[in-house]
PDB file with SEQRES, HELIX, SHEET and CRYST1 records, atoms N, CA, C and O in Angstrom:
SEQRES   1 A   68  UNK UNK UNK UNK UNK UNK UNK UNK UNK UNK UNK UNK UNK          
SEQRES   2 A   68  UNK UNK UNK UNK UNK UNK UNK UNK UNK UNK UNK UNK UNK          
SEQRES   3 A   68  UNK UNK UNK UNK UNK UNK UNK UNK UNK UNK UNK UNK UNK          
SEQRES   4 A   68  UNK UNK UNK UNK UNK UNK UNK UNK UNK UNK UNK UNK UNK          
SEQRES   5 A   68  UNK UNK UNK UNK UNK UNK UNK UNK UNK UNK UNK UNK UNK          
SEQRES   6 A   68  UNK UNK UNK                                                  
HELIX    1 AA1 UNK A   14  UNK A   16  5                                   3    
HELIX    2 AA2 UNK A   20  UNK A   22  5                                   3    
HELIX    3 AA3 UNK A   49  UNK A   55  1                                   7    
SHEET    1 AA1 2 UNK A  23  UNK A  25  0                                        
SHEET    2 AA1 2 UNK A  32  UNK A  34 -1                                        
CRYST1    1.000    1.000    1.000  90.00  90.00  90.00 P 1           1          
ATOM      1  N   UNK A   1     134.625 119.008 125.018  1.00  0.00           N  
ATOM      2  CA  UNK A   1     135.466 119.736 124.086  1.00  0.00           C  
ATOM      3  C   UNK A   1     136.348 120.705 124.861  1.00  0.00           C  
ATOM      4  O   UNK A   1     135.916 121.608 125.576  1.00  0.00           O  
ATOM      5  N   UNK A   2     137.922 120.359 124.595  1.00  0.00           N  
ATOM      6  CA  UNK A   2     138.721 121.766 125.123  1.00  0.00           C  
ATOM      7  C   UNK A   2     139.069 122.575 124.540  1.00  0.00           C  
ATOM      8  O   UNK A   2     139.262 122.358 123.344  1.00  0.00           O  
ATOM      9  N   UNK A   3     139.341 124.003 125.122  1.00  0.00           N  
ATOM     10  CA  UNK A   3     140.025 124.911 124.313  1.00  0.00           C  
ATOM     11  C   UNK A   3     141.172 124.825 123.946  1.00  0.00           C  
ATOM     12  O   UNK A   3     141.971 124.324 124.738  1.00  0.00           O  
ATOM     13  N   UNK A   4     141.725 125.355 122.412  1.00  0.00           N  
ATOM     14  CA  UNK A   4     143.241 125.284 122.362  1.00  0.00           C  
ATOM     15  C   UNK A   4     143.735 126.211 123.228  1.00  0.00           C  
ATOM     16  O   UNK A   4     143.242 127.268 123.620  1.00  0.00           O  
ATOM     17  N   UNK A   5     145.016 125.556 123.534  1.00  0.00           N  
ATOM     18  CA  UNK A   5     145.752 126.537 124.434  1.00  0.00           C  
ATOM     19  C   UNK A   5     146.272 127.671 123.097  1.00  0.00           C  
ATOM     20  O   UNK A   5     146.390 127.273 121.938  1.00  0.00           O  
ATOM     21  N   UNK A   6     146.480 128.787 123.424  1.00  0.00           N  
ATOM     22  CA  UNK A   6     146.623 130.291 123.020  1.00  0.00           C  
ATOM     23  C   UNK A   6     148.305 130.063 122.884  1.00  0.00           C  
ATOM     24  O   UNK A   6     148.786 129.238 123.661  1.00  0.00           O  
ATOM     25  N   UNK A   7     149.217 130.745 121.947  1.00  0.00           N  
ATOM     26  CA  UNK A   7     150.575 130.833 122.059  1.00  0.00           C  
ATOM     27  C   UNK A   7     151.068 131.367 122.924  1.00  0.00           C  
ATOM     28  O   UNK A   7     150.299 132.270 123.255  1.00  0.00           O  
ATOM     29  N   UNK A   8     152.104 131.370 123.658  1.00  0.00           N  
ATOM     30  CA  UNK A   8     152.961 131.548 124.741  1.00  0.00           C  
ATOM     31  C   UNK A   8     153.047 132.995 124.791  1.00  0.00           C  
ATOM     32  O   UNK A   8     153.280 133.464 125.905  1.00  0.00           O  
ATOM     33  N   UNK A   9     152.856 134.107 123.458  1.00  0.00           N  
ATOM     34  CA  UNK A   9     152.991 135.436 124.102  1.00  0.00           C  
ATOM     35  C   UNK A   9     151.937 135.962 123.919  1.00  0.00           C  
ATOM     36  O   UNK A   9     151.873 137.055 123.357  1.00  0.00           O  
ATOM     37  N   UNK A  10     150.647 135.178 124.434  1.00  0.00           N  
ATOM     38  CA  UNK A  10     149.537 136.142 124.722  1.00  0.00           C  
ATOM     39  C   UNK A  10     149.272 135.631 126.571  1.00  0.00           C  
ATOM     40  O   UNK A  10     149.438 134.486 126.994  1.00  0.00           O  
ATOM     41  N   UNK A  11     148.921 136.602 127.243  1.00  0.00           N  
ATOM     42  CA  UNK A  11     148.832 136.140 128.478  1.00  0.00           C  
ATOM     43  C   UNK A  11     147.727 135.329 129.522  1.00  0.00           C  
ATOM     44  O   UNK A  11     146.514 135.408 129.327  1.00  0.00           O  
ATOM     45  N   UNK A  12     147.978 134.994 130.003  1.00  0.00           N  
ATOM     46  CA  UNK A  12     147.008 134.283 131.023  1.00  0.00           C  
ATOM     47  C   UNK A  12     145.877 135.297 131.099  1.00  0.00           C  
ATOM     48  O   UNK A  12     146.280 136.406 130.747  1.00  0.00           O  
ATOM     49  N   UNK A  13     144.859 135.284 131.372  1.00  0.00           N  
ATOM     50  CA  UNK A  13     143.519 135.669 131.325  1.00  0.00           C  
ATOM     51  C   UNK A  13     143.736 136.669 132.964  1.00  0.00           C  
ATOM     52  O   UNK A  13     143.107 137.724 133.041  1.00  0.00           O  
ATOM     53  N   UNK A  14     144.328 136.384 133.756  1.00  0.00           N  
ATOM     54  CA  UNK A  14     144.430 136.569 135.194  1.00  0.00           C  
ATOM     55  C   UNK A  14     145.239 138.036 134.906  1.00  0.00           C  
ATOM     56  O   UNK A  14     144.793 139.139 135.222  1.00  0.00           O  
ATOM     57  N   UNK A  15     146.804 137.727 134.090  1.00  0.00           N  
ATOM     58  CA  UNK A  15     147.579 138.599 134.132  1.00  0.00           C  
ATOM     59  C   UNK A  15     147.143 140.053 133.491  1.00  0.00           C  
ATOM     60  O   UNK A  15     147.941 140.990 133.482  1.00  0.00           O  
ATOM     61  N   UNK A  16     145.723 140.169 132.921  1.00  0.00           N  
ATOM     62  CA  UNK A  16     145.147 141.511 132.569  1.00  0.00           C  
ATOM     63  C   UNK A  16     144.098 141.572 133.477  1.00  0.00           C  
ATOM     64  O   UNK A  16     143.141 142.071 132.884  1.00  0.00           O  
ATOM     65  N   UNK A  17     143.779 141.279 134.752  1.00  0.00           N  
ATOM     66  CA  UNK A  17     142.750 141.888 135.687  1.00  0.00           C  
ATOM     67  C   UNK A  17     143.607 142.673 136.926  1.00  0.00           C  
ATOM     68  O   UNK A  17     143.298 143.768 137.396  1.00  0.00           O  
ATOM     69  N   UNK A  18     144.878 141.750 137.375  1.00  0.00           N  
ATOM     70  CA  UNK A  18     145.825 141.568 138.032  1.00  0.00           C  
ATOM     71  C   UNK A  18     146.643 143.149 137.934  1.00  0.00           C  
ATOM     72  O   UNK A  18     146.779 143.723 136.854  1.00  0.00           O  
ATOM     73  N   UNK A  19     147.111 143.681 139.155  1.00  0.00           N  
ATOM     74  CA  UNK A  19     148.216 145.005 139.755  1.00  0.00           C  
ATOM     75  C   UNK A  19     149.411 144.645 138.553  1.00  0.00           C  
ATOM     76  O   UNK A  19     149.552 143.424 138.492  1.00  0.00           O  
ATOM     77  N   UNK A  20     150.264 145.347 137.628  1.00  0.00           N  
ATOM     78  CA  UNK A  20     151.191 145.196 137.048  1.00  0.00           C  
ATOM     79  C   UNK A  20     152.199 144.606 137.804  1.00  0.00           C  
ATOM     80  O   UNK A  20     152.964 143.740 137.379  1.00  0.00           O  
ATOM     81  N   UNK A  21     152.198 145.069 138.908  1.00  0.00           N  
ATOM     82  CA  UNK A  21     153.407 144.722 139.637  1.00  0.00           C  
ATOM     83  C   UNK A  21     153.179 143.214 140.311  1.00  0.00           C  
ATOM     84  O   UNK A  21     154.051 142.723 141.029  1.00  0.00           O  
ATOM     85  N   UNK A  22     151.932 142.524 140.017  1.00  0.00           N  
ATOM     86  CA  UNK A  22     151.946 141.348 140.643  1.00  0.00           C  
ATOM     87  C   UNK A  22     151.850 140.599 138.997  1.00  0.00           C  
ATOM     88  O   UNK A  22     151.311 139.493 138.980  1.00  0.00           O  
ATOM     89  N   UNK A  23     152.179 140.970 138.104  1.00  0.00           N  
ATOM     90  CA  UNK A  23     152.462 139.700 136.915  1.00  0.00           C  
ATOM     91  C   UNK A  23     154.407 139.190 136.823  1.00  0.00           C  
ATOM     92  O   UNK A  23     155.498 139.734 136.995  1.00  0.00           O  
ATOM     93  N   UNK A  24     153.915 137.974 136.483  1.00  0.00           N  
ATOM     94  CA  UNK A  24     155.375 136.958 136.050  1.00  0.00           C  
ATOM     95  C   UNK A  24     155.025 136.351 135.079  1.00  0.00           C  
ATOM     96  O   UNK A  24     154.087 136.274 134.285  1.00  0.00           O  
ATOM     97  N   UNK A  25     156.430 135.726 135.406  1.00  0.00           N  
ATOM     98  CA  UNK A  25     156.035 134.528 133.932  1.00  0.00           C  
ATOM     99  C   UNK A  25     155.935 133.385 135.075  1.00  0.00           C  
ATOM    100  O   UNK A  25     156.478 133.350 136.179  1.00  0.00           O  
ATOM    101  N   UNK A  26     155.076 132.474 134.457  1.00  0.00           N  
ATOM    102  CA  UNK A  26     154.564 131.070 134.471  1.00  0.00           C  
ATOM    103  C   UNK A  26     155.869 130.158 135.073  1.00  0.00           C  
ATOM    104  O   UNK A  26     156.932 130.769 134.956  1.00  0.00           O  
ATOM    105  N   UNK A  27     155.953 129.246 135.494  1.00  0.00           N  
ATOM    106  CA  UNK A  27     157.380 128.842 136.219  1.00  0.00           C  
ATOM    107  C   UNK A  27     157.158 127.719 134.986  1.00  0.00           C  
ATOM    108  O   UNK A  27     158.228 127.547 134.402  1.00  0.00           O  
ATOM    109  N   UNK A  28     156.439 127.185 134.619  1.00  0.00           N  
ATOM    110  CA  UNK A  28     156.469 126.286 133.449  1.00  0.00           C  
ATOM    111  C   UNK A  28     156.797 126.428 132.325  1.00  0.00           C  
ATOM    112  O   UNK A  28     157.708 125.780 131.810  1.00  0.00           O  
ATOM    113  N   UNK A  29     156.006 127.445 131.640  1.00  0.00           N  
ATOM    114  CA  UNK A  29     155.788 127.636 130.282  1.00  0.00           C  
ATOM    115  C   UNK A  29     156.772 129.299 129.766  1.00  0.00           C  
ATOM    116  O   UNK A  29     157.413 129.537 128.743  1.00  0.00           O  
ATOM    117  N   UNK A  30     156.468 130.247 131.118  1.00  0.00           N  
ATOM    118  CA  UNK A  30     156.662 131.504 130.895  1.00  0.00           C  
ATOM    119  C   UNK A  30     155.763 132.370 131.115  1.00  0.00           C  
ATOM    120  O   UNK A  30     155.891 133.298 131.913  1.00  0.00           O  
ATOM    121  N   UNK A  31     154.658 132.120 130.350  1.00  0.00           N  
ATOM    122  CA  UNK A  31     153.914 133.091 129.623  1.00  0.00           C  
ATOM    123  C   UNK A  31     153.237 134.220 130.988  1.00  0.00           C  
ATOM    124  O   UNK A  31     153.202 133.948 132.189  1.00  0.00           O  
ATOM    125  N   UNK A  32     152.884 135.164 130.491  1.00  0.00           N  
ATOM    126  CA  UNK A  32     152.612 136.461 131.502  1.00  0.00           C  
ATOM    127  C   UNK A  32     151.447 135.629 132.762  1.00  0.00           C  
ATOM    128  O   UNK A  32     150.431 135.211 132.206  1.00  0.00           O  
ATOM    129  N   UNK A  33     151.478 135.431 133.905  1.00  0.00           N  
ATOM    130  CA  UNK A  33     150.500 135.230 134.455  1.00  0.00           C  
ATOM    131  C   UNK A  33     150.490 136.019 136.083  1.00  0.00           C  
ATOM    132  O   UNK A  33     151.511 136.493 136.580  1.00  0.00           O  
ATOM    133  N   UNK A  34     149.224 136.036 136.708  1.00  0.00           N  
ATOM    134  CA  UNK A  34     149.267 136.877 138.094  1.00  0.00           C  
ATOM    135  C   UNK A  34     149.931 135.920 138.661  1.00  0.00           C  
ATOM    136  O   UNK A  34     149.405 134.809 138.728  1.00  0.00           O  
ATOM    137  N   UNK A  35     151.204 136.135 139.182  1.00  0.00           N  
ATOM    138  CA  UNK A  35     152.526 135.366 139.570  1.00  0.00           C  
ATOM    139  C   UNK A  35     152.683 136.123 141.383  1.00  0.00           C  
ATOM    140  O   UNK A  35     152.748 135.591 142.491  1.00  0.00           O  
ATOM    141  N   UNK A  36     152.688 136.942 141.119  1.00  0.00           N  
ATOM    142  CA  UNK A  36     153.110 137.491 142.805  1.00  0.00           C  
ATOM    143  C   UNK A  36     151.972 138.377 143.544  1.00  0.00           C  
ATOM    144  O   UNK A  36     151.239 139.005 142.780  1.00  0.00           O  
ATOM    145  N   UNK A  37     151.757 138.494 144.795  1.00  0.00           N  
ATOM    146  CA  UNK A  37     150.698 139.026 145.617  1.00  0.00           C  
ATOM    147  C   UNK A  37     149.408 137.898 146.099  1.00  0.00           C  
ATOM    148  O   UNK A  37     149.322 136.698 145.837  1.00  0.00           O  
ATOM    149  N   UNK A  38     148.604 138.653 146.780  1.00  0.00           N  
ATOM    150  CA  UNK A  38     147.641 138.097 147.328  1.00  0.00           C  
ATOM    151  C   UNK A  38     146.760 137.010 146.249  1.00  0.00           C  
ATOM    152  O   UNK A  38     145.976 137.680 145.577  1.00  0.00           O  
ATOM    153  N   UNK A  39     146.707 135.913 146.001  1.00  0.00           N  
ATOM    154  CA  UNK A  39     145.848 135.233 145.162  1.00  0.00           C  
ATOM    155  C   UNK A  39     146.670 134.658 144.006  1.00  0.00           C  
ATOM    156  O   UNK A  39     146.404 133.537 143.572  1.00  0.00           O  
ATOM    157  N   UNK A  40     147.523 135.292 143.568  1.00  0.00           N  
ATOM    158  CA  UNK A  40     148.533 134.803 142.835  1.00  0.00           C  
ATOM    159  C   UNK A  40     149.308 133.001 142.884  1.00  0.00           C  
ATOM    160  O   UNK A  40     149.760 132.413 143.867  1.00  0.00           O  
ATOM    161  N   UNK A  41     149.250 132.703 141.986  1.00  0.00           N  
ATOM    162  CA  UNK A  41     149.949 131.267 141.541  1.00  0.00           C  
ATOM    163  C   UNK A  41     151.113 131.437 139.944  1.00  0.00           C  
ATOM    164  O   UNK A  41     151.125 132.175 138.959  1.00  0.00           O  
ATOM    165  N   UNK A  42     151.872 130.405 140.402  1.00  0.00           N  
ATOM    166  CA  UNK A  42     153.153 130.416 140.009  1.00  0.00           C  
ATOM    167  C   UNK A  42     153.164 129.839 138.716  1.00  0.00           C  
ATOM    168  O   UNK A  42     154.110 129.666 137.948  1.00  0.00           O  
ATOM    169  N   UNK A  43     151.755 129.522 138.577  1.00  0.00           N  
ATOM    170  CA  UNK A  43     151.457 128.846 137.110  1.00  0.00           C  
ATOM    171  C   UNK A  43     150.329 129.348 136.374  1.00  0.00           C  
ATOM    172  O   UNK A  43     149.478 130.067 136.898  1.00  0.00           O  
ATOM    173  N   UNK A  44     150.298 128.943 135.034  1.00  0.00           N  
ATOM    174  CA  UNK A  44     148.899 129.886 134.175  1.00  0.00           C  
ATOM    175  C   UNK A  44     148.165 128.652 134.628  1.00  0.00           C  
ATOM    176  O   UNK A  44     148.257 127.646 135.332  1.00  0.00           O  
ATOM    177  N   UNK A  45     147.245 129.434 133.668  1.00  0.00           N  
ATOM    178  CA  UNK A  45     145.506 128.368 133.774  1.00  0.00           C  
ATOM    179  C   UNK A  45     145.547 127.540 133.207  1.00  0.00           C  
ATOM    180  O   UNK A  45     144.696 126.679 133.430  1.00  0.00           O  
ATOM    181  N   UNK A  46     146.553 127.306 132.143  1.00  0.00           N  
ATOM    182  CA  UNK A  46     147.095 126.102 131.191  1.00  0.00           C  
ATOM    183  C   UNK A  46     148.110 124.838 132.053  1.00  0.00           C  
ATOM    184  O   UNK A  46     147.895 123.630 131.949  1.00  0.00           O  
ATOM    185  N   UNK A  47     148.885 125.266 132.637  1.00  0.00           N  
ATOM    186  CA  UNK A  47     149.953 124.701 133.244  1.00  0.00           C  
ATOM    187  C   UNK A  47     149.634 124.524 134.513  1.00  0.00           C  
ATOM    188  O   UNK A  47     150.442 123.852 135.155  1.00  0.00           O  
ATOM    189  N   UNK A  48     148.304 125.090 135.313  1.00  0.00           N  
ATOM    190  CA  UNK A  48     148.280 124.621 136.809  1.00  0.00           C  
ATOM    191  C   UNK A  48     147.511 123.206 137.044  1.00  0.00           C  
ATOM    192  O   UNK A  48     147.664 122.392 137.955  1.00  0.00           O  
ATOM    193  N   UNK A  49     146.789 123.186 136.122  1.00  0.00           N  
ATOM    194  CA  UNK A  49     145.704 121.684 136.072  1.00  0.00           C  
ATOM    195  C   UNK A  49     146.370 120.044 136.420  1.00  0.00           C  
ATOM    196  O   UNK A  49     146.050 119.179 137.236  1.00  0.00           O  
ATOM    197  N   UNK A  50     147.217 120.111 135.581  1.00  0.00           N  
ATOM    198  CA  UNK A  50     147.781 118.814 135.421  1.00  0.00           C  
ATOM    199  C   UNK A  50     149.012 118.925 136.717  1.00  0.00           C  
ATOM    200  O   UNK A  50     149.361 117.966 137.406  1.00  0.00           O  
ATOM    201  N   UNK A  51     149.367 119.862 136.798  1.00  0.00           N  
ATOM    202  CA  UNK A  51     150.072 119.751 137.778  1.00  0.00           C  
ATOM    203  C   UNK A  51     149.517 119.706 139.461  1.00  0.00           C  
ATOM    204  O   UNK A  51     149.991 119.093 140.418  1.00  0.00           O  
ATOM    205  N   UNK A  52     148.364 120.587 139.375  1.00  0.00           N  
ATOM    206  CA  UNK A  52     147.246 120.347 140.768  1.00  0.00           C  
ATOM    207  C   UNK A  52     147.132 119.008 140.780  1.00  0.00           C  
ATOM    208  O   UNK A  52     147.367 118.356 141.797  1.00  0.00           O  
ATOM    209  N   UNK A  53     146.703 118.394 139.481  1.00  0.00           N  
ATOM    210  CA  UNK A  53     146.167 116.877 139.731  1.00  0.00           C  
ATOM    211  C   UNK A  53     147.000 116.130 140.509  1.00  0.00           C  
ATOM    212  O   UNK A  53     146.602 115.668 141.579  1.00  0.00           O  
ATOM    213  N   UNK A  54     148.354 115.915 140.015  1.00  0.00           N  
ATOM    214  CA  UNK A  54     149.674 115.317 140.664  1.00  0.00           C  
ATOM    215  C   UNK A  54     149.850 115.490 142.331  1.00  0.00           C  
ATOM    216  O   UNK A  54     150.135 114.687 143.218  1.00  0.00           O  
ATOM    217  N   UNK A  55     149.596 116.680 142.324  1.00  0.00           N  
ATOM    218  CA  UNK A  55     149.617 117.151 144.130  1.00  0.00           C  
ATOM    219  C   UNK A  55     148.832 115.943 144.642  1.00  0.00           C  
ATOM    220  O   UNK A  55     149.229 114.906 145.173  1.00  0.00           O  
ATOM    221  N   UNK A  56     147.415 116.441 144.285  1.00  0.00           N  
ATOM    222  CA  UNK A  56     146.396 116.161 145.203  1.00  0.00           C  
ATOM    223  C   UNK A  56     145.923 116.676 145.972  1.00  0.00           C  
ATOM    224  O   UNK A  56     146.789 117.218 146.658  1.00  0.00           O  
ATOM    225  N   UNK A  57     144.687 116.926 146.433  1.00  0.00           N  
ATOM    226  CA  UNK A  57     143.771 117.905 147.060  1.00  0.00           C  
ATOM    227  C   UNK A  57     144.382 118.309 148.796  1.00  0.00           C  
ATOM    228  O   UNK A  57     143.792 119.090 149.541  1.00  0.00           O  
ATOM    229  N   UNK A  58     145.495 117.666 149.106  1.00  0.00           N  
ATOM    230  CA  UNK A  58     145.613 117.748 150.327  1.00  0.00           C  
ATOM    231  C   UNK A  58     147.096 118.671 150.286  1.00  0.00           C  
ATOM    232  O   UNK A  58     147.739 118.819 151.325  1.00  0.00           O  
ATOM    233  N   UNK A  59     147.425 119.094 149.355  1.00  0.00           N  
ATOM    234  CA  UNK A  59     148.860 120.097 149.172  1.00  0.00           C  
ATOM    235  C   UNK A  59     148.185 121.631 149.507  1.00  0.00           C  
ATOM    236  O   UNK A  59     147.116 121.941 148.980  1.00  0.00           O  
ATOM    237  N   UNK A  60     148.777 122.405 150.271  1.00  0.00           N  
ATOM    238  CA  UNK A  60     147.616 123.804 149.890  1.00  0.00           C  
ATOM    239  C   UNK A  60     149.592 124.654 150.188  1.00  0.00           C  
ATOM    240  O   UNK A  60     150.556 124.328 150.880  1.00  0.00           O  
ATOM    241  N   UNK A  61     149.310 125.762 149.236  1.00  0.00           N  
ATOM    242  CA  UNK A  61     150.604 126.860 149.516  1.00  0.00           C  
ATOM    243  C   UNK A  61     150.571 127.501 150.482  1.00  0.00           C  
ATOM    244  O   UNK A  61     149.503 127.915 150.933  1.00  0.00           O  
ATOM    245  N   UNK A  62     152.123 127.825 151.226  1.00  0.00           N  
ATOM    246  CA  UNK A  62     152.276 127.960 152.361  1.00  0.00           C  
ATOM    247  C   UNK A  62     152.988 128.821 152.463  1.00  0.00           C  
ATOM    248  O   UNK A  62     154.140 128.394 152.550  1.00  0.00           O  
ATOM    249  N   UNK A  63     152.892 130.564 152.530  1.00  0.00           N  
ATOM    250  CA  UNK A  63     154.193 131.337 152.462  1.00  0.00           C  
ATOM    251  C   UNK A  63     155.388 130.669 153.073  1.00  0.00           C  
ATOM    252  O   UNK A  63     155.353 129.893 154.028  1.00  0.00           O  
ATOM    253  N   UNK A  64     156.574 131.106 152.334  1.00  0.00           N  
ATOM    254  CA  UNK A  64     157.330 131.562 152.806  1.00  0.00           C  
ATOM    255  C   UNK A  64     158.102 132.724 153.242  1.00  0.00           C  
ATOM    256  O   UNK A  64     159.270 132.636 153.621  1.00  0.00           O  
ATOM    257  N   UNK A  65     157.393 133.887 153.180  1.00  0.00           N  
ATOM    258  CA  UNK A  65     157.623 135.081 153.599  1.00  0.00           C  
ATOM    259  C   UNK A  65     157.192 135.856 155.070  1.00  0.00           C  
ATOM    260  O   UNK A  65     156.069 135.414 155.313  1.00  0.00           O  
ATOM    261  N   UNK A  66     157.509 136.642 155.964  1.00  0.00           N  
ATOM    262  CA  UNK A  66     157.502 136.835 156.705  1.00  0.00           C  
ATOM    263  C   UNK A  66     156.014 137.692 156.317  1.00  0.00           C  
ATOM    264  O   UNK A  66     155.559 137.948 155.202  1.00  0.00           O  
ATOM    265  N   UNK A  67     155.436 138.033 157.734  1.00  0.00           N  
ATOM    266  CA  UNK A  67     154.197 139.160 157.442  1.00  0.00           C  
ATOM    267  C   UNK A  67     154.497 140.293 157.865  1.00  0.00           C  
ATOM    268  O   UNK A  67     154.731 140.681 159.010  1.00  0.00           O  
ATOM    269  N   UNK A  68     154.482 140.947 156.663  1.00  0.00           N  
ATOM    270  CA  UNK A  68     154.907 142.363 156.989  1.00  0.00           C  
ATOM    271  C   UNK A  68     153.615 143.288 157.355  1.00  0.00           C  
ATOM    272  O   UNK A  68     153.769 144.474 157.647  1.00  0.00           O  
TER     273      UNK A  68                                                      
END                                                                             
């Protein structure tokens, strides 16, 4: 059994544990999720699944930012 997904303006579960300054919106959907900083992904908990699947276990994120 899955959960329904929640409407678009309540937020990712992440984006209320998460630094204010590290929430975005979802690159998919929108909706509020921990988007920037350490641990952060560019997608909610709704929208990263199906799209992880597609990757495949051998994709891993790779800054592109310098280390400051």
């Amino acid at each position: 059994m899955t959960t329904a997904v929640p409407p678009i303006n309540e937020p990712d579960p992440s984006a209320l544990i998460c630094p204010r300054d590290q929430v975005g919106p979802c690159a998919l959907c929108g909706r509020k999720t921990h988007r920037y900083g350490r641990g952060g992904c560019p997608l909610c908990q709704w929208c990263a699944p199906p799209v992880m699947e597609q990757w495949g276990p051998d994709v891993h994120y790779i800054s592109t930012r310098g280390k400051n």
